[in-house]
C-alpha positions in Angstrom: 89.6 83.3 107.9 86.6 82.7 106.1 87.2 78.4 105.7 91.0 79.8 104.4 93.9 81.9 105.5 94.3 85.5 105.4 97.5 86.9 105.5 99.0 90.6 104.8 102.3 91.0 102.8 104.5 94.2 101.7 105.8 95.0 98.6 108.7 97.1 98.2 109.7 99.2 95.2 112.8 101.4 94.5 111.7 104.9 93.2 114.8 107.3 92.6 116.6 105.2 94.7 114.3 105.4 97.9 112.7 102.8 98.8 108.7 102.6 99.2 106.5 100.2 101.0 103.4 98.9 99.8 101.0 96.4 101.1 98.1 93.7 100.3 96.1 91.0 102.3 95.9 88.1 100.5 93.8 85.0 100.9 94.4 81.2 100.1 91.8 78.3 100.1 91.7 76.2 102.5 94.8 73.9 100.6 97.1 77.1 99.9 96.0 78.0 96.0 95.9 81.9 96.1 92.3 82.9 95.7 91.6 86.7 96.5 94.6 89.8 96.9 93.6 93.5 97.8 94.7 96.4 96.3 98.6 98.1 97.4 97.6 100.3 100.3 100.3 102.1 102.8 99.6 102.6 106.5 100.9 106.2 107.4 102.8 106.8 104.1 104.7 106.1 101.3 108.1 105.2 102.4 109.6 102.5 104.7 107.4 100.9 106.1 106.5 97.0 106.9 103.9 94.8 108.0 105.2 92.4 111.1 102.0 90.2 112.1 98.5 89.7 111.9 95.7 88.3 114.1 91.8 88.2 115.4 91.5 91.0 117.9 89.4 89.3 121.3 86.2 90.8 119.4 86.3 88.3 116.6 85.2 90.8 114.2 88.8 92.6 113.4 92.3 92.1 113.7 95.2 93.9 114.5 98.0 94.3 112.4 101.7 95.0 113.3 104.0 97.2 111.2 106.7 99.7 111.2 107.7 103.0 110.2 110.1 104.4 109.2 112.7 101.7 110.8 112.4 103.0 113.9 108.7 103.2 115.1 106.1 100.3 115.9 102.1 100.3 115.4 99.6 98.2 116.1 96.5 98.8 114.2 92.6 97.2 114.0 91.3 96.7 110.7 87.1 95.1 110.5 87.0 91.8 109.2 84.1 93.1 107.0 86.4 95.2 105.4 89.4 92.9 104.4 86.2 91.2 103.0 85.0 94.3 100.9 88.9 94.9 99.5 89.8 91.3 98.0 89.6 90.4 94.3 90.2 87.7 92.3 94.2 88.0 91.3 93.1 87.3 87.6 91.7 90.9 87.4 94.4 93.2 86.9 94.2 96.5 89.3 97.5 98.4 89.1 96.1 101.2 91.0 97.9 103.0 94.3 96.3 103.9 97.2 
């Protein structure tokens, strides 16, 4: 993705003992080194729910993601490439904010 490689990751947090799933695509250079993160975003909701896979749709211009809900349901979605683009920032500058 982009001369590196893209990849989404979850985050999970215990709030009053429930737990809550966030999310973030992150991209490394082209050796590994971490270079760009988005902010935590959730796909349906807060609560359980996990990202599963990632790759180009046949389109070449967005990908589908895999997640659950809820440990008992399973998505597919499409995201644009262009916007992955539009979401990642440096992991230097702090952004603390929730979707």
């Amino acid at each position: 993705f982009d001369g590196g490689w893209l990849a989404v990751i979850y985050e999970m947090q215990l709030r009053d003992g429930a737990r809550i799933y966030f999310h973030r695509f992150t991209w490394c250079d082209n050796v590994g080194s971490l270079k760009r993160v988005s902010r935590r975003f959730f796909f349906h909701r807060k609560g359980i729910e996990f990202v599963a896979g990632l790759a180009w749709h046949p389109d070449g211009e967005r990908l589908i993601v895999s997640f659950g809900v809820g440990d008992g349901e399973s998505w597919l979605g499409t995201v644009d490439a262009a916007d992955i683009r539009a979401t990642l920032y440096s992991p230097d500058q702090r952004d603390s904010r929730v979707a």
